[in-house]
C-alpha positions as CSV (number, residue, x, y, z in Angstrom):
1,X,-28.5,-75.4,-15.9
2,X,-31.4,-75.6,-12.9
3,X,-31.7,-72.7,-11.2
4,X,-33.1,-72.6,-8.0
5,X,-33.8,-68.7,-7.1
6,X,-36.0,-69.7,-3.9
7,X,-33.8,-72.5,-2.2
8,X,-32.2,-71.2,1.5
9,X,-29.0,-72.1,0.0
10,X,-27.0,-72.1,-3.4
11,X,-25.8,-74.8,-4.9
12,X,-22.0,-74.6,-5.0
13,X,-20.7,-75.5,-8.7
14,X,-17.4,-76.7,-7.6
15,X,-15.3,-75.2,-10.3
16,X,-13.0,-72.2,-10.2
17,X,-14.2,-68.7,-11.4
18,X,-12.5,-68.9,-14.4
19,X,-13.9,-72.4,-15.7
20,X,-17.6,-71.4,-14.7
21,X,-17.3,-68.4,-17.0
22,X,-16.1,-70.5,-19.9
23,X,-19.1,-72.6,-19.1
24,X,-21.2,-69.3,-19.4
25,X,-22.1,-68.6,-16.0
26,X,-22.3,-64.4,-15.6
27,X,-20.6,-62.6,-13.1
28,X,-22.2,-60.3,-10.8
29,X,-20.6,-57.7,-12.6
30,X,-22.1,-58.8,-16.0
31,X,-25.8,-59.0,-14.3
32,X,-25.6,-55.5,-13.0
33,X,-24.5,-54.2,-16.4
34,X,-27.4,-56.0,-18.1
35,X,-30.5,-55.5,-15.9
36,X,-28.9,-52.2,-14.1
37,X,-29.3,-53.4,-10.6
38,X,-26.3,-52.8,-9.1
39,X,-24.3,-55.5,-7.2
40,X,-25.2,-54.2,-3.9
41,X,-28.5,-54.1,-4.0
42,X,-28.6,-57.7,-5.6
43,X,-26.4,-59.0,-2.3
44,X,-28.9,-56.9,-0.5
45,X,-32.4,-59.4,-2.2
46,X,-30.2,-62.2,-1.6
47,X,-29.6,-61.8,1.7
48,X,-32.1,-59.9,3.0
49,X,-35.6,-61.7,0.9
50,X,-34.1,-64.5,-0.9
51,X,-35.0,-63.3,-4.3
52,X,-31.9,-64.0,-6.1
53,X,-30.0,-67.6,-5.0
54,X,-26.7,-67.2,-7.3
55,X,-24.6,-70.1,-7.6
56,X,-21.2,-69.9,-6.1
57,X,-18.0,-71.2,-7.0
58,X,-15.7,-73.1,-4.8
59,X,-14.5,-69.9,-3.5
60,X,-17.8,-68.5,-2.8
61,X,-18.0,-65.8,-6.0
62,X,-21.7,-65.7,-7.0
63,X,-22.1,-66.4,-10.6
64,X,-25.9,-66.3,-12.7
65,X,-27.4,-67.8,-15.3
66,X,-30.4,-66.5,-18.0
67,X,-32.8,-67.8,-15.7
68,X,-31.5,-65.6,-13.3
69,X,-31.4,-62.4,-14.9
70,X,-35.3,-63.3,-16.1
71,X,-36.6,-63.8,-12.4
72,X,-34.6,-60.0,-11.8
73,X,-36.5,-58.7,-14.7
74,X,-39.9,-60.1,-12.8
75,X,-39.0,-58.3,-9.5
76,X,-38.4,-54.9,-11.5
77,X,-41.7,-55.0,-13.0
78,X,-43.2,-55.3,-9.6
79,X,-41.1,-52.9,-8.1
80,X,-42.5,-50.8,-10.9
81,X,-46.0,-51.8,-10.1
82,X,-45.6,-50.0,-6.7
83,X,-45.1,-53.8,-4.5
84,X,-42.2,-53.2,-2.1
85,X,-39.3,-55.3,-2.4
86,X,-39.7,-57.5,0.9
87,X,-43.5,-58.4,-0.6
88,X,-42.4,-59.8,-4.1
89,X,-41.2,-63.0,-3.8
90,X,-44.6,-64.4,-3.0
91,X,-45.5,-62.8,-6.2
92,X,-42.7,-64.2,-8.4
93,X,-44.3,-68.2,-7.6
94,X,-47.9,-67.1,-8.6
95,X,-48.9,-67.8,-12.5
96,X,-50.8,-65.0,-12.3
97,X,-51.6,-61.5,-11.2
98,X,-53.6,-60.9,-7.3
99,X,-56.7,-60.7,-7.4
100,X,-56.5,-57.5,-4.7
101,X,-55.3,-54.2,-5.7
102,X,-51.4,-53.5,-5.3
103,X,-50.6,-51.2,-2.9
104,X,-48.2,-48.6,-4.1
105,X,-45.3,-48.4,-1.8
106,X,-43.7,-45.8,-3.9
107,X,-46.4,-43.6,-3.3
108,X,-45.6,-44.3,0.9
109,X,-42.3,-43.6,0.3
110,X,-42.8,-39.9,-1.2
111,X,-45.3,-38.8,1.1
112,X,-42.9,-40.0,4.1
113,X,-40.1,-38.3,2.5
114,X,-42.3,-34.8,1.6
115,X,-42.9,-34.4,5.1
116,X,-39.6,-35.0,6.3
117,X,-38.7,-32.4,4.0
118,X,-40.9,-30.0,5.1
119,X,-40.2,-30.5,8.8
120,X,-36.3,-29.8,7.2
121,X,-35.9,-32.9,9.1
122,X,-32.1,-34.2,7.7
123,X,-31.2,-37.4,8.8
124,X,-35.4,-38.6,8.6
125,X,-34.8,-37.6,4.4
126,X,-31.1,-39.2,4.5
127,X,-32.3,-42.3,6.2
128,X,-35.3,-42.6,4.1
129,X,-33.0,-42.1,0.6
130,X,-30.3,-44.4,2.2
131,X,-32.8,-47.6,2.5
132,X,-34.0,-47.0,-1.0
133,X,-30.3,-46.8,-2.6
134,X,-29.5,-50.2,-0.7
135,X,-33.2,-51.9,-2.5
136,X,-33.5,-50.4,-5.6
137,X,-31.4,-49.9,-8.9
138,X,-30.3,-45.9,-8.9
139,X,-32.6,-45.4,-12.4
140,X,-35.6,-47.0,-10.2
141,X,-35.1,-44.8,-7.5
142,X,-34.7,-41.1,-9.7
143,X,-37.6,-42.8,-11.9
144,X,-40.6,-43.9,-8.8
145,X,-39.0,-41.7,-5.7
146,X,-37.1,-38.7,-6.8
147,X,-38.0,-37.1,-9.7
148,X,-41.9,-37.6,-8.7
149,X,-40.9,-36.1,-5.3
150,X,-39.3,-33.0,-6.4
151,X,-42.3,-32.9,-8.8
152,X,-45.4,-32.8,-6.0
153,X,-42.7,-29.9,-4.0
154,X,-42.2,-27.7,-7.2
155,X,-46.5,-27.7,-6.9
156,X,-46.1,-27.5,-3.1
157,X,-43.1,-24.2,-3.5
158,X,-45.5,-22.4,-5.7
159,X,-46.9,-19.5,-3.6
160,X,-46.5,-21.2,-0.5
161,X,-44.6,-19.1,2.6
162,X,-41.6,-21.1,3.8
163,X,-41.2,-22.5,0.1
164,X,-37.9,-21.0,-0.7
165,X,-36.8,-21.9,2.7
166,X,-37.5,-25.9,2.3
167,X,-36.5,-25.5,-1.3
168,X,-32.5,-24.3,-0.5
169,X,-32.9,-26.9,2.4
170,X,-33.9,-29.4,-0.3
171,X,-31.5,-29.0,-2.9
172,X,-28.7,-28.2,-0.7
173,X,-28.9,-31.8,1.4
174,X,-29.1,-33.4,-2.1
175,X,-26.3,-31.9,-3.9
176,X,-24.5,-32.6,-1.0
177,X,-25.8,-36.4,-0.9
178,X,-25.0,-37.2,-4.1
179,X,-22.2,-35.1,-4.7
180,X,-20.7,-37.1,-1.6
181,X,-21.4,-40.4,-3.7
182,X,-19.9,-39.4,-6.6
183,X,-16.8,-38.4,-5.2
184,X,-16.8,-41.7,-3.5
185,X,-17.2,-43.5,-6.8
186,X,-14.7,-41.2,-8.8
187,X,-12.0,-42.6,-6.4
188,X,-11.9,-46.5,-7.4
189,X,-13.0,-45.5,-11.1
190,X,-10.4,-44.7,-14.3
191,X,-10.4,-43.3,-17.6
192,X,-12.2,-40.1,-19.2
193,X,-15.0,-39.0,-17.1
194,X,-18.4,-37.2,-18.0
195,X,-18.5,-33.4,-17.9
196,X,-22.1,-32.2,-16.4
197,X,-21.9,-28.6,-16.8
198,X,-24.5,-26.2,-15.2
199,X,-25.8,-23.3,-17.5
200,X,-28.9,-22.6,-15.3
201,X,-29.2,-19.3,-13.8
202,X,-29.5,-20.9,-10.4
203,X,-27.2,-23.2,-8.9
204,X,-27.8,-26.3,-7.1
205,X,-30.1,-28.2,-9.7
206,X,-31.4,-30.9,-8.4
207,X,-31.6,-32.9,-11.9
208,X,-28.0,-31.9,-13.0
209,X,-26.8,-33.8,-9.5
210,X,-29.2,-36.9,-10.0
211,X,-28.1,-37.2,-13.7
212,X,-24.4,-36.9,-12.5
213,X,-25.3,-39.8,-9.8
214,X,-27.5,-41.9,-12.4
215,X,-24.0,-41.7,-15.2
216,X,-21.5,-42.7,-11.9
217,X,-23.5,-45.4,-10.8
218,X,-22.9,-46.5,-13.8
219,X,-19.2,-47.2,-13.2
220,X,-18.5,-43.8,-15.8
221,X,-16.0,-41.1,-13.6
222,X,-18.6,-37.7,-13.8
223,X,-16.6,-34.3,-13.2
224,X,-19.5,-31.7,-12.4
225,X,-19.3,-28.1,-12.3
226,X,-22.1,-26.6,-11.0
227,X,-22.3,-23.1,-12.7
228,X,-22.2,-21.2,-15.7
229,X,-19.0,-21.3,-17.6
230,X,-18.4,-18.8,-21.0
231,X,-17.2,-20.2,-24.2
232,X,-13.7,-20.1,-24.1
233,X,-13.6,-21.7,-20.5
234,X,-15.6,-24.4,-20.9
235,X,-13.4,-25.4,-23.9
236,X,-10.4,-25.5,-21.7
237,X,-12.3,-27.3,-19.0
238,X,-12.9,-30.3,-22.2
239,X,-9.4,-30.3,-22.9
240,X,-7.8,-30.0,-19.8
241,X,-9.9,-32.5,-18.3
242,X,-9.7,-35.1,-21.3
243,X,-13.6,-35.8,-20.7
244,X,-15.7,-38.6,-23.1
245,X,-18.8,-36.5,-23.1
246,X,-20.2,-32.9,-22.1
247,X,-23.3,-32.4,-20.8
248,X,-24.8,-29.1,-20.8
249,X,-27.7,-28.5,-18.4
250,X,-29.9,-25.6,-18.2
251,X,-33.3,-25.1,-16.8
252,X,-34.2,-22.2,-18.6
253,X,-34.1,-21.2,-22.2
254,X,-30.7,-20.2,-23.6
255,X,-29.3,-17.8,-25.7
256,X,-29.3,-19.4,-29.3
257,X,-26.8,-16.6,-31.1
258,X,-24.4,-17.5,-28.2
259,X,-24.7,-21.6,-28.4
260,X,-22.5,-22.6,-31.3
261,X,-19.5,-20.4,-29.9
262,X,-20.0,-22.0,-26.7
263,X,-20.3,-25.4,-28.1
264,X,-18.1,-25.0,-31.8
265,X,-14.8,-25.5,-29.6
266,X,-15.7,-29.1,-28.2
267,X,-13.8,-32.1,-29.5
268,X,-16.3,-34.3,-28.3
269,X,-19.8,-35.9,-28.0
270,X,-22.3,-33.2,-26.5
271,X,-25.9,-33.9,-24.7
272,X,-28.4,-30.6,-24.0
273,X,-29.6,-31.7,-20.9
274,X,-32.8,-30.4,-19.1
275,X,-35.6,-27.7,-19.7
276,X,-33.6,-26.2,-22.4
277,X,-33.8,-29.6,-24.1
278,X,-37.6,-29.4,-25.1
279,X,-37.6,-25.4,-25.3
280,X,-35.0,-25.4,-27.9
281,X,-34.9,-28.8,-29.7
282,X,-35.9,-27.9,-32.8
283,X,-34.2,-24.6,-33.4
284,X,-31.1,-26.3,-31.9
285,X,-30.9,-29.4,-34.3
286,X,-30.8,-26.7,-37.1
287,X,-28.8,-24.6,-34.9
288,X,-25.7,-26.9,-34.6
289,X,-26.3,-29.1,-37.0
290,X,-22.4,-30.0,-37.8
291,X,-22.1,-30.8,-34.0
292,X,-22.1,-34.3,-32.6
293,X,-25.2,-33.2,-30.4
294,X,-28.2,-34.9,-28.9
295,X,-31.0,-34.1,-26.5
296,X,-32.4,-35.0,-22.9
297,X,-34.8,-33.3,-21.0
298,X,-34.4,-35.1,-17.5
299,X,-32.1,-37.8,-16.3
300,X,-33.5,-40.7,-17.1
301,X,-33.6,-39.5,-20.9
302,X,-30.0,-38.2,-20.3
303,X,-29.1,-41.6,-18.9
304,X,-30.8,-43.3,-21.5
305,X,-28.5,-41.4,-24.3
306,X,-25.4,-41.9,-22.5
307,X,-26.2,-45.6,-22.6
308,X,-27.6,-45.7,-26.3
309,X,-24.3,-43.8,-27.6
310,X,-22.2,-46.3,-25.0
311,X,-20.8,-42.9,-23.4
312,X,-21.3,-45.1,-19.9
């Protein structure tokens, strides 16, 4: 098959879905699953940059080939690299590296968004988050914008006057972001969903809420409840709720003579999720050894195990 990523058009096959897939074309669906762009934000570099040129059928459904999914592998490494989306395809026709330095656009985009968060400046931080979602896969995102960003304002929070102040502002527009999206995505999804359970002190945890976004972007149903349940509860919340998964988050250390009766009851695959993950690994693995348990200390490890154990 000869792809042609950087033609103005695609080439239409002329065959039905059905007969391009025997012929082992992928469907957009397949793509995103594989490379973990979503299929938005692969419409979104076709139409917006030409980057990706699918081939249609005779009724217009894009379709890919390996050559495909290769050149999206290229424009992830340079979205890693810091280039911004609308500067790559140059990049993906030249043999070799620029000469110049690459200019980290990531690096733009956090400083842009720090002080819109500190001017508690709402729709500035929405609008900024909302043009990153529609260019970059959600792991890219939480991996280069978010989790760095809330990383430079836990620095900024320490000691500083006004920090709990931009702090509540912070986490409450993003629980409310995302918990927004994954309402939205629970409604045209079926089957068990993901428990995220919060066992912090505080609640509102910024990395509970991206992890939760991060598994339902995934196409997995994520029920979240964001505070601290006791043993017997969260036992009836696994069964009454049928759930594939639990994830426990907690930001602080937890009370080890109180975990296995809090965890002994569920039927089910469990993740330790957050601080508590690298306080307690070690002790824990002895701890509840007989439990199907395994560990995460942010989302992008918590995502990476849901994926490994094919919870997603």
């Amino acid at each position: 098959m000869n792809t042609k990523p950087d033609s103005s058009a695609s080439e239409d096959l002329g065959v039905d879905f059905a007969e391009a897939l025997a012929q082992g074309w992928l469907p957009i669906r397949e793509v995103a699953r594989q490379t973990g762009v979503n299929a938005v934000t692969l419409r979104a570099w076709e139409r917006r940059y030409g980057l990706i040129v699918p081939h249609r059928t005779a009724k217009g459904h894009r379709l890919f080939n390996a050559e495909h999914v290769q050149r999206i592998q290229s424009i992830l490494t340079w979205i890693n690299r810091g280039v911004a989306v609308s500067k790559i395809k140059p990049l993906l026709e030249t043999p070799q590296a620029p000469e110049e330095p690459v200019q980290d656009d990531w690096q733009r985009q956090r400083h842009a968004l720090l002080l819109a968060v500190t001017q508690l400046a709402e729709r500035q931080v929405d609008d900024l988050i909302n043009q990153a979602m529609a260019l970059y896969p959600p792991r890219t995102v939480c991996e280069q914008l978010l989790l760095p960003l809330l990383a430079e304002l836990q620095t900024r929070w320490q000691g500083q006057f006004g920090a709990q102040l931009e702090q509540v502002f912070f986490h409450t527009w993003l629980r409310s972001k995302f918990g927004s999206r994954i309402y939205h995505n629970n409604r045209q999804l079926r089957g068990a969903p993901l428990l995220l359970v919060n066992q912090s002190q505080s609640p509102q945890e910024p990395c509970l809420w991206l992890t939760a976004w991060l598994a339902s972007s995934a196409d997995c149903p994520v029920e979240v409840l964001d505070g601290p349940l006791p043993a017997g509860e969260l036992a009836l919340a696994v069964e009454r709720l049928k759930v594939r998964a639990v994830l426990v988050y907690s930001n602080h250390a937890l009370d080890l003579s109180q975990l296995p009766r809090l965890l002994n009851a569920i039927d089910c695959p469990i993740i330790i999720a957050g601080p508590a993950a690298s306080i307690h690994q070690a002790r824990l693995s002895t701890g509840v050894s007989t439990l199907d348990v395994s560990w995460a200390e942010d989302p992008l490890a918590a995502h990476r195990e849901l994926s490994r154990r094919e919870l997603l």
